[in-house]
N, C-alpha and C positions, 0 to 999 in steps of 0.2 A: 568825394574824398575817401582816402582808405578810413577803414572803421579803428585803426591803431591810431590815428589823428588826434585825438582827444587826451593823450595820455602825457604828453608832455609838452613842454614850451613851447610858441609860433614864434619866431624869430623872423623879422622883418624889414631889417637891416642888409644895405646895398654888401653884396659880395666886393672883397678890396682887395683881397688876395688872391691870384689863382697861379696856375702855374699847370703845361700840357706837356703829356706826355705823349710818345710814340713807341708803342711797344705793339709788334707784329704787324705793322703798319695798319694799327689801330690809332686814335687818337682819345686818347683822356682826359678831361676837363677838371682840374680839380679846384675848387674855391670856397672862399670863408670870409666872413670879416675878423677871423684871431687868427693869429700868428700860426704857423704852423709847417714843420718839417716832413721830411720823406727821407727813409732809412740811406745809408748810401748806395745802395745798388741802382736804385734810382736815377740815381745822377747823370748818368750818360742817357737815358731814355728824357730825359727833356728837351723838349724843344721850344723853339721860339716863334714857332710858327703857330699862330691862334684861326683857329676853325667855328664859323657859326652852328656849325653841324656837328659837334664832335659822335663817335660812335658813343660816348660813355658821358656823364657828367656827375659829378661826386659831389657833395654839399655837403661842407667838412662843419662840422658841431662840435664844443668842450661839454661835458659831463653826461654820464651814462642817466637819459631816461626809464623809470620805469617803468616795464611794460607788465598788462594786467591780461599774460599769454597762457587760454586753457591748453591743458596737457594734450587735449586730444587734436590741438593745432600744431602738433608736434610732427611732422616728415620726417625728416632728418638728423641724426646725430653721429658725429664723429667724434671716437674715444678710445682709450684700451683700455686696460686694469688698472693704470696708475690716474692717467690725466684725460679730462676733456677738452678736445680742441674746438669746437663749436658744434651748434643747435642752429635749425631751421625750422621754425613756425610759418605755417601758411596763413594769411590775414584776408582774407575774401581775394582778390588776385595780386597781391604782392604779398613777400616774402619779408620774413625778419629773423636776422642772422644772430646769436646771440655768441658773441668771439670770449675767450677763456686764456689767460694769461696764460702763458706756458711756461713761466718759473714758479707761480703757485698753482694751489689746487684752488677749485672750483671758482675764482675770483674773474667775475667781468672783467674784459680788457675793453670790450667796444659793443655797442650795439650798430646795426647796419639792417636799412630796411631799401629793398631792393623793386621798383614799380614794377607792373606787369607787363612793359615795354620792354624792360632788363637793359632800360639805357639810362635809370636816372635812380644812385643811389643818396642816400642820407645817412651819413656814419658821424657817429657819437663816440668821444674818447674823451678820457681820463687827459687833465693835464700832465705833463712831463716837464718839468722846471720852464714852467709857463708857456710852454707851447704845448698842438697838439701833434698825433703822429699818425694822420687817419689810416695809412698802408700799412701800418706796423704788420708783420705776420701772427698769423696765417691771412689777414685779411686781403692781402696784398694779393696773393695767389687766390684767392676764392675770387676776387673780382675779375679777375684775368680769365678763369675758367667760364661763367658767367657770360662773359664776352663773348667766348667761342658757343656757348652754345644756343646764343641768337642768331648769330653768322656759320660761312660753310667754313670750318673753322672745330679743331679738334685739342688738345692739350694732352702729354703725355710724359712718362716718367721715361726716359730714355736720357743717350748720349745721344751727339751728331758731330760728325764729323765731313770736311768739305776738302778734298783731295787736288781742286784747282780744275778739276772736270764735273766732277760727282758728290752728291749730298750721300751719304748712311745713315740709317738711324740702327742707334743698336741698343736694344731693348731687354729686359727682360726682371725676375725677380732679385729681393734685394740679398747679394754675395754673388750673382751672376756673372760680372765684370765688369759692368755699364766704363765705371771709371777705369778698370786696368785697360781694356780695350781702346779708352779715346786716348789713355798714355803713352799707347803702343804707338799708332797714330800719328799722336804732335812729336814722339822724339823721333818720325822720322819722318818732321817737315811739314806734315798736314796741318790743317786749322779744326780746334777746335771749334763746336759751332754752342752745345752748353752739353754738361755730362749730369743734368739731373732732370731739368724740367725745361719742355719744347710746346710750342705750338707750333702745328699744322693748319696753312692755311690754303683754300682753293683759289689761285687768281684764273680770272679766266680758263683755259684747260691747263692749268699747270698748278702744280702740289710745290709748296714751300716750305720750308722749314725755317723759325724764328729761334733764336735765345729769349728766355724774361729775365728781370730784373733776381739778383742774386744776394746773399749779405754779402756780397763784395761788389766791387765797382767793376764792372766788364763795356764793353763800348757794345753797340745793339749792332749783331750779325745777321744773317740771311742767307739761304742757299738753297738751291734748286734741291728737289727728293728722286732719287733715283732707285732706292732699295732700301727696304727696311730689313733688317735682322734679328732674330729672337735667339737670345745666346746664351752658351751652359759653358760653365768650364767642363774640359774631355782632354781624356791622355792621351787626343789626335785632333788634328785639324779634319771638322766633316761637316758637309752643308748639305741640305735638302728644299727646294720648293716647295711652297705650300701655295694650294689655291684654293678659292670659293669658300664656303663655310667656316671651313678650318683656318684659313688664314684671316679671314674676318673676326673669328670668334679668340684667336689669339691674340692677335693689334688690339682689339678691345680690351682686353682684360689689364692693357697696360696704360690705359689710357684713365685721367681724372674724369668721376663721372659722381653725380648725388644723383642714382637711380628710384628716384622716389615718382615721377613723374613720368609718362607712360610716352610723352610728347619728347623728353629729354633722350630719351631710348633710341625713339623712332628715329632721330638727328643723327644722335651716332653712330647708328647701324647703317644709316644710309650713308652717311659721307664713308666711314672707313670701308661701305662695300664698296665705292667707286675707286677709294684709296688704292683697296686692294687689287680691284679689275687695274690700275693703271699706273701702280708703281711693284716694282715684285718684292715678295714678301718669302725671308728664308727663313730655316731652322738652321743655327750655327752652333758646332761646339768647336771649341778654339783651345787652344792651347799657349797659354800668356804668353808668347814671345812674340820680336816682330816675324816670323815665320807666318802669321796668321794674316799680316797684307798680303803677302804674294798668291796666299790659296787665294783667298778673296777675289783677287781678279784677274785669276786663272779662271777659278769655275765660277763667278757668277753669271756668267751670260746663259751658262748650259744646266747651272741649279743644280746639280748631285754631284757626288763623290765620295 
């Protein structure tokens, strides 16, 4: 048993609750014996379809145990100057996630303790007018990344767009254009696929691109990957090719990653070098109008201009 076992309540009471999700044609199990909700973004990633195998299995708890976690169990922390959004303690080979309200300071929203399978969590929450809400965010996205990085399988901060041929991803830091570019896009026709946060997955020899769950209700998209873009706004439409190294080491930096473990590295670097050897990877600077579909596929087949 993990060595964090001891620290709070064994609950031994038949699961009455569940409810599965499909999100990246993954499947999530989530179950309790109390009540308990999922934000609305969720909503359309349920399914009715029950799996003895799920990829994920969730074991949903009310009230935040105390954990008695030394400092120097500490991996991971995500935070800025103002707020913390969660803490990663390492517990002999599982994980324990300590999640941080994000309308107050430093106040626990959840504890979540993650096995060394990376397929069977335990998340603990706070009642909510008698229910609980184990995905609430950030948690919901930290489980979802988690996911990818057991499987060939990647998450990234990007748009995608799916033109009825062709998947995009268009990438890049935040005021780049992620969203003016998928706007350009949908007002003329195309689908968005999500304009903030994507998973990549590998099926057989073929690279995919998912939507996740949003705080909005969206229906679960899909679409072949055919080119990734890394985009600046420029007082001209101009594109360049990138390969090997440089286009590896750029895809990565936009991609979710908790680089605390050397095994989680090794995963990313190898799927997005394959990424890169087998979808193409450009440098765009764009120019916010729809002027910027037609360069696109003018020059992507030949990469410069």
């Amino acid at each position: 048993m993990p060595d964090y076992q001891y620290i709070y309540t064994i609950y031994t009471f038949s699961m009455a609750n569940q409810k599965y999700l499909n999100i990246a044609d993954f499947t999530i199990k989530l179950q309790s014996n109390f009540e308990f909700e999922l934000e609305i973004g969720y909503d359309s990633f349920i399914t009715k379809e029950e799996t003895p195998e799920p990829d994920v299995t969730i074991q949903c708890y009310p009230g935040i145990p105390t954990l008695d976690l030394p400092k120097k169990s500490l991996v991971f922390e995500a935070k800025n100057e103002i707020q913390k959004f969660y803490s990663i303690y390492q517990t002999g080979p599982s994980f324990a996630f300590i999640i941080y309200n994000q309308q107050t300071k430093d106040e626990i929203q959840q504890v979540a303790i993650l096995d060394e399978t990376f397929s069977r969590w335990e998340v603990y929450s706070n009642y909510e007018d008698d229910k609980i809400i184990p995905l609430k965010y950030p948690l919901g996205p930290i489980i979802m990344h988690y996911l990818t990085v057991k499987s060939s399988a990647v998450m990234i901060h990007a748009s995608c767009i799916f033109d009825g041929q062709k998947g995009r991803i268009f990438t890049g830091f935040s005021g780049a254009g992620k969203s003016t570019i998928s706007k350009i896009w949908a007002d003329a026709g195309n689908l968005v696929i999500n304009d903030d946060r994507l998973i990549i997955r590998k099926l057989d020899n073929d690279f995919f691109v998912y939507n996740t769950p949003m705080y909005y209700n969206d229906r679960p998209k899909k679409t072949p990957l055919d080119a990734i873009f890394l985009i600046s706004h420029f007082p001209e439409n101009k594109m360049k090719k990138l390969d090997g190294a440089l286009a590896v080491s750029r895809v990565m930096a936009f991609c979710i990653q908790n680089n605390f473990d050397s095994n989680f590295i090794q995963n990313n670097l190898n799927f997005i070098s394959e990424l890169s050897t087998n979808v193409s990877v450009f440098e765009l600077g764009f120019v916010p109008n729809e002027s910027v579909i037609n360069f696109i596929l003018e020059n992507e087949t030949t990469g410069t201009n």
